[in-house]
C-alpha positions in Angstrom: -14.8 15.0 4.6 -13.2 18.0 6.8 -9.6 17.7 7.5 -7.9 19.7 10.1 -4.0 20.4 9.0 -2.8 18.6 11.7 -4.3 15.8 10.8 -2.3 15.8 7.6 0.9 14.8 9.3 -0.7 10.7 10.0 -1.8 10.6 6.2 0.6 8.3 3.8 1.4 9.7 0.4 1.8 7.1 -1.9 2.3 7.2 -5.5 -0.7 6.5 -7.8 1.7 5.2 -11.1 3.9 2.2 -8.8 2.5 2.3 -5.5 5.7 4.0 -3.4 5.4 5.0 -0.6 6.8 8.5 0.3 6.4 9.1 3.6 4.0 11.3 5.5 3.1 15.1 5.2 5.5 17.1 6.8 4.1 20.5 6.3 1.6 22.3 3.9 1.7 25.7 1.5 -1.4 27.5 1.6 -2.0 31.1 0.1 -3.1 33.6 2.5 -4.8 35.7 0.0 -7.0 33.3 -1.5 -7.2 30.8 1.7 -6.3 28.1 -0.4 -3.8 24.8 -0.1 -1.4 25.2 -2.7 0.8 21.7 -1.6 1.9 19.7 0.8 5.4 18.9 1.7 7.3 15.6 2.6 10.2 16.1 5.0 13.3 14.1 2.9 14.4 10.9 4.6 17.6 11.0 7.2 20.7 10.0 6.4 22.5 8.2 8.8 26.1 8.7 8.2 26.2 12.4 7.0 23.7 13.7 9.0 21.1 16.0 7.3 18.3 15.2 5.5 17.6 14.0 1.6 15.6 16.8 -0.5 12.0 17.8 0.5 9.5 16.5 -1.8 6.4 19.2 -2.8 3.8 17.7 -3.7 1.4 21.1 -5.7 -2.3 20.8 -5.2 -3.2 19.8 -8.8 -1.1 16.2 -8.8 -3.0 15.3 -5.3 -5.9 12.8 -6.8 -7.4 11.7 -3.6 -7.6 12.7 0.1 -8.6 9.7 2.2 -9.4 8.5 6.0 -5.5 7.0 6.3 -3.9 7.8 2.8 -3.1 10.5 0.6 -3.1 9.4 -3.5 -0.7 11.8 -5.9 0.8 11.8 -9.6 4.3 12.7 -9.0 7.5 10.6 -10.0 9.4 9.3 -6.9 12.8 10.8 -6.7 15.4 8.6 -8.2 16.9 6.4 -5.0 20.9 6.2 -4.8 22.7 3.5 -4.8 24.9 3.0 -1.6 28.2 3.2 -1.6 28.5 0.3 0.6 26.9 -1.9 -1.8 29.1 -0.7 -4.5 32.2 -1.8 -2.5 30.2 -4.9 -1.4 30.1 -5.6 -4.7 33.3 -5.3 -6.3 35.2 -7.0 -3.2 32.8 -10.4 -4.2 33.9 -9.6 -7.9 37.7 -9.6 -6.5 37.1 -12.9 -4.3 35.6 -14.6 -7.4 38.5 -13.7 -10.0 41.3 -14.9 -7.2 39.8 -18.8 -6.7 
């Protein structure tokens, strides 16, 4: 199968161990001496309230397993998710409302 780079950015990268999803390819690495892809890169998610972005995620050519029509398999851990704050507070008001009655 040829690929064009461009093409790259409509391909899902999903994690082979659970099956997340990480998002799409954002932009690539290659090395100009040798010609070769070295990894591709996943633009970090936006946050809303702080504006900015979460951390890239690189993705190095030797943990991609499989390069398909829609989907791009690899062997990396998802980064850890954090907890909102909002649901922290969420949280401990119900705890509140519970110890009052």
């Amino acid at each position: 199968m040829i690929c064009r780079i461009q093409e790259f950015r409509y391909k899902d990268v999903v994690c082979v161990e659970d099956g997340t999803r990480l998002g799409y390819v954002g932009d690539v690495e290659i090395d100009t001496h040798s010609a070769q892809l070295k990894s591709i890169v996943i633009y970090g998610k936006f946050r809303w309230l702080f504006f900015g972005r979460e951390e890239d995620i690189v993705v190095p050519w030797e943990e991609i397993h499989i390069i398909g029509e829609d989907t791009i398999l690899v062997n990396i851990a998802p980064p850890p998710r954090k907890k909102s704050k909002r649901n922290k507070w969420a949280a401990s008001f119900r705890e509140d409302t519970v110890k009052e009655e």
